[in-house]
C-alpha positions in Angstrom: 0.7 -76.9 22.0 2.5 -79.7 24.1 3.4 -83.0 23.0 1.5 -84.4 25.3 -1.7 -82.7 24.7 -1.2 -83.6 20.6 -1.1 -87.0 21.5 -3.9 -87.1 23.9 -5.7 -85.8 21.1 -4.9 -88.0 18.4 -6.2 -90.5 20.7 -9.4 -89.2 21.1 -9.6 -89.0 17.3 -8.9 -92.4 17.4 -10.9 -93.4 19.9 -14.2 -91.7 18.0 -12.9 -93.4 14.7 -12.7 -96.5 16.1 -15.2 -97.1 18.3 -17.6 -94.3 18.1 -18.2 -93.9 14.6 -18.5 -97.7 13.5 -21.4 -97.4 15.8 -22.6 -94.3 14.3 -22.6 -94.9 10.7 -23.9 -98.4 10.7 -27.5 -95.7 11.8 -26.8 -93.8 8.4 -24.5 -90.7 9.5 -22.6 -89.5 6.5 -22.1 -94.2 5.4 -21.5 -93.5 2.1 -18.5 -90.5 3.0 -15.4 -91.1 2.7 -12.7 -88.2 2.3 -14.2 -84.4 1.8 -11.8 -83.7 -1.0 -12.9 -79.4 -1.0 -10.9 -76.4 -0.8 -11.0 -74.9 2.5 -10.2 -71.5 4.6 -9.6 -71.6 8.1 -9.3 -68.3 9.6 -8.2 -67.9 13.3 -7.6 -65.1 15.1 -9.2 -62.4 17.7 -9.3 -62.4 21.4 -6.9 -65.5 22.7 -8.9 -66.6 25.4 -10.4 -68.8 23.0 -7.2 -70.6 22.1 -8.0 -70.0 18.1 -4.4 -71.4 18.0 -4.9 -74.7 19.5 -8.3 -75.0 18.0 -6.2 -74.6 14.3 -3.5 -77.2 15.6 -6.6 -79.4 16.2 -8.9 -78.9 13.4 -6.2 -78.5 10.4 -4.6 -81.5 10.2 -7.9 -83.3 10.2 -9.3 -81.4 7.6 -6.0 -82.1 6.0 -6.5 -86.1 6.4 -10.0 -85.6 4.8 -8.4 -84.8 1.7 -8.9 -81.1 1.9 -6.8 -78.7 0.4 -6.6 -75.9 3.0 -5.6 -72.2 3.4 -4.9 -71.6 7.0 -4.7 -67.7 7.7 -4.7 -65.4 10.8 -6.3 -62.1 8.8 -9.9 -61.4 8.1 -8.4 -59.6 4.4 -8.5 -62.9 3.3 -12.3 -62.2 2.7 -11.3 -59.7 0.7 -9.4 -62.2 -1.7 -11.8 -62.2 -4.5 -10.5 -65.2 -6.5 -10.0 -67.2 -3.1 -13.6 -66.7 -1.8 -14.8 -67.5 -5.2 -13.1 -71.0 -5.1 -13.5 -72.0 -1.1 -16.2 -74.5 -0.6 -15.6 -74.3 3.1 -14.8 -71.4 5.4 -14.1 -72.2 9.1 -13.8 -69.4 11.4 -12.3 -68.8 14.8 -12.3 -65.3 16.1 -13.5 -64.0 18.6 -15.0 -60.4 18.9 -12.8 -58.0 16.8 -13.8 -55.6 14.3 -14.8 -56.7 10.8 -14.4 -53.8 8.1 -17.0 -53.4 5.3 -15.1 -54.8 2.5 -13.9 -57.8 4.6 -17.7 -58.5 5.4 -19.1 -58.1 2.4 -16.4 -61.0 1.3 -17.3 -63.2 3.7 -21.6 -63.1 3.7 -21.3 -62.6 -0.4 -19.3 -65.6 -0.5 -21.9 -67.6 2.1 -24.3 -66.7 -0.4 -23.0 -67.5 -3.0 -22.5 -71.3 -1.6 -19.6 -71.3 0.6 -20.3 -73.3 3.4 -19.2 -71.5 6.9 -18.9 -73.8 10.6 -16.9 -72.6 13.8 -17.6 -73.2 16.8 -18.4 -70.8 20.7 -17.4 -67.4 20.5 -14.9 -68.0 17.3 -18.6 -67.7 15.4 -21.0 -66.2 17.1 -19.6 -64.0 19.3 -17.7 -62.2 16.6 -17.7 -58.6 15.2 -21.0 -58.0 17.6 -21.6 -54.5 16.2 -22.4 -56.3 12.3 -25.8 -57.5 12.0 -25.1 -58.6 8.7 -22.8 -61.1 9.8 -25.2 -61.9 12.9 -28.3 -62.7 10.1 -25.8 -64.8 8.2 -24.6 -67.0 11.0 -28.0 -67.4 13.3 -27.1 -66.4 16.6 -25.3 -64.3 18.9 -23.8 -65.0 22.6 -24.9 -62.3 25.1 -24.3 -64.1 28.7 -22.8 -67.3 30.2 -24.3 -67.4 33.8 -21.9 -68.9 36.3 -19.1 -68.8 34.0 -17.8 -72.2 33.9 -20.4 -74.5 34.9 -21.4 -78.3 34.4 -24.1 -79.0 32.2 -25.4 -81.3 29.8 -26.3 -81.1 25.6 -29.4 -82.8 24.8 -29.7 -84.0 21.6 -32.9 -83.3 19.5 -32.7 -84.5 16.7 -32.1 -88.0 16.2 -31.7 -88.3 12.7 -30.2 -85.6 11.0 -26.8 -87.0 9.8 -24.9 -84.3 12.0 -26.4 -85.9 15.5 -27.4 -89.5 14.4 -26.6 -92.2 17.0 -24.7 -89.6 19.8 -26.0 -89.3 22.8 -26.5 -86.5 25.5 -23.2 -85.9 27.0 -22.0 -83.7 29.7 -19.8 -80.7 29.5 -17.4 -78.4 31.8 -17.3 -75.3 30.1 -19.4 -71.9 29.2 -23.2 -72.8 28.8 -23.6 -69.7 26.3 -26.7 -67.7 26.3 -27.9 -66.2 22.9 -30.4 -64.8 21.0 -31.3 -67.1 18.2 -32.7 -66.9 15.3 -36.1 -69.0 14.9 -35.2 -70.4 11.1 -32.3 -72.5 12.9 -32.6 -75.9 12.2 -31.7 -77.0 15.8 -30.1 -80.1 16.8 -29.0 -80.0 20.3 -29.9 -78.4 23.3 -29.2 -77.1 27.0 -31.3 -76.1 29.9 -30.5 -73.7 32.6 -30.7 -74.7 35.6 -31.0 -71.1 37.1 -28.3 -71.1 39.9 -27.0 -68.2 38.8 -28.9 -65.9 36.8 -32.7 -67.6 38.5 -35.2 -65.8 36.0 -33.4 -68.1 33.2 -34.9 -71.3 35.4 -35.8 -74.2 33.0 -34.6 -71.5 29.5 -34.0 -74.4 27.2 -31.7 -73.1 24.7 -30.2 -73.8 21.6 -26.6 -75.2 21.6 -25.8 -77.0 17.9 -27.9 -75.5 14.8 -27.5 -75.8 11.0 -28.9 -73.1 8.5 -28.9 -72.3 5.4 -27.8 -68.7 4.2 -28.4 -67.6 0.4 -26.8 -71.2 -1.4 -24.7 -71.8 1.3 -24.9 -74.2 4.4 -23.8 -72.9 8.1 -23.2 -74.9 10.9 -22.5 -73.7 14.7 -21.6 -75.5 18.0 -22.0 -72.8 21.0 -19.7 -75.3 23.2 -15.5 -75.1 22.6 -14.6 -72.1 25.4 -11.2 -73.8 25.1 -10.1 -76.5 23.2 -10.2 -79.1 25.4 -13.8 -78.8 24.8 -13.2 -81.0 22.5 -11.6 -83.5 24.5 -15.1 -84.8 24.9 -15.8 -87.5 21.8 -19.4 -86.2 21.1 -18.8 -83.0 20.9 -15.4 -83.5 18.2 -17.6 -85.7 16.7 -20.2 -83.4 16.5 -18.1 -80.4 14.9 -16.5 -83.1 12.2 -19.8 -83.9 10.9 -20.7 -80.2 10.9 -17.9 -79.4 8.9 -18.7 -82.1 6.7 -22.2 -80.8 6.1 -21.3 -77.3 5.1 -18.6 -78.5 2.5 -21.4 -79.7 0.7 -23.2 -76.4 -0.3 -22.1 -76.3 -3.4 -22.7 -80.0 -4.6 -25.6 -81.5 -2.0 -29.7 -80.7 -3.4 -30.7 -77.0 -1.4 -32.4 -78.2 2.2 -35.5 -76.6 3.5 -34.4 -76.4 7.0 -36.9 -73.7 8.1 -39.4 -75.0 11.2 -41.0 -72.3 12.9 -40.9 -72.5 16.5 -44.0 -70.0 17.0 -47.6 -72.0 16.4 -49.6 -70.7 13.3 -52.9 -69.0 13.4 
């Protein structure tokens, strides 16, 4: 990653920390947070076209500055590392597609349940290891289209007042508006609405684009924008994955959330 496009970054870190999130806390987002202090893993890896490598050179020093103690690796064995999976209160995951052996999956959703939280991000979470439905139940969703490609489109946001999406507003991206199927226990907290230019029998499909869940004990978060990382680029949508991150740390330590609301009306 250049120079210039480090610093351009800090400054948008900046820029959310000074401006944007006085703003948001003073409405109750995370006020009483200060540093995460919890033991991380952030695994990067698969298919490059998702810049896992500049998405790490973003996210790990933050995580670092949040008082987080953090194992950055580019294998999925480290699933497989009993005694690290054991301790992690936070696994963040970028890789895309790939193959995911048995014993390296068993790590990972064993470890979910068992009240790790997980987050990523696009592809790097739900577009990996697409022949697993284990991992697919665990993490809520899988990506099987992005009509047009690149496109421009907006992210609504839904839900005013869970901590993750308090006081940001709908903003407006340039990147891959994913198209998934989703699973109906998501707690969902922003949206997007295809416009049907491309693909027209998708006309007015409002889909999910940020969700929480929770798996077993432990918390997962997911953010289906962040095709590259300038993605992030965009305050909200930094801001957004931040907080998301935030909230999963917390599986282990925050009171179990009911986040289940059924989509389908009742009889």
């Amino acid at each position: 990653m250049s120079e210039n496009k480090l610093s351009r970054r800090e400054f948008v870190g900046k820029t959310v920390a000074a401006g944007m999130a006085s703003a948001l806390m003073t409405k109750g987002a995370f006020a009483k947070e200060s540093k995460m202090n919890k033991k991380v893993l952030f695994v990067w890896g698969g298919w490059e076209g998702h810049e896992p490598d500049k998405c790490r050179d973003l996210y790990v020093p933050w995580l670092k500055k949040q008082g987080c103690d953090v194992t950055v690796s580019n294998t999925l064995d480290s699933y497989t590392d009993q005694d690290l999976m054991n301790d992690v209160d936070l696994i963040v995951q970028v890789w895309t597609m790939g193959k995911i052996t048995g014993e390296q999956s068993k790590g990972l959703v064993t470890a979910v349940k068992n009240g790790a939280g997980l987050a990523g991000w696009h592809g790097g979470l739900c577009d990996s290891f697409r022949e697993n439905t284990d991992y697919q139940f665990m993490t809520g969703g899988q990506w099987v289209a992005h009509p047009g490609g690149i496109v421009d489109y907006e992210v609504h946001i839904v839900d005013h007042k869970d901590p993750v999406t308090a006081g940001i507003k709908n903003f407006k991206l340039h990147s891959e508006q994913y198209y998934m199927h989703v699973d109906p226990a998501n707690k969902v907290l922003a949206t997007s609405t295809f416009n049907g230019e491309h693909d027209p029998w998708v006309k007015g499909t409002v889909m999910p684009v940020v969700w929480k869940k929770v798996f077993g004990k432990g918390r997962v978060f997911y953010a289906s924008f962040g095709h590259h990382a300038s993605d992030f680029d965009v305050p909200e949508a930094l801001e957004i994955v931040h907080r998301g991150m935030r909230w999963a740390s917390e599986s282990k330590y925050a009171k179990a959330e009911n986040l289940i609301s059924p989509v389908y009306p009742r009889s």
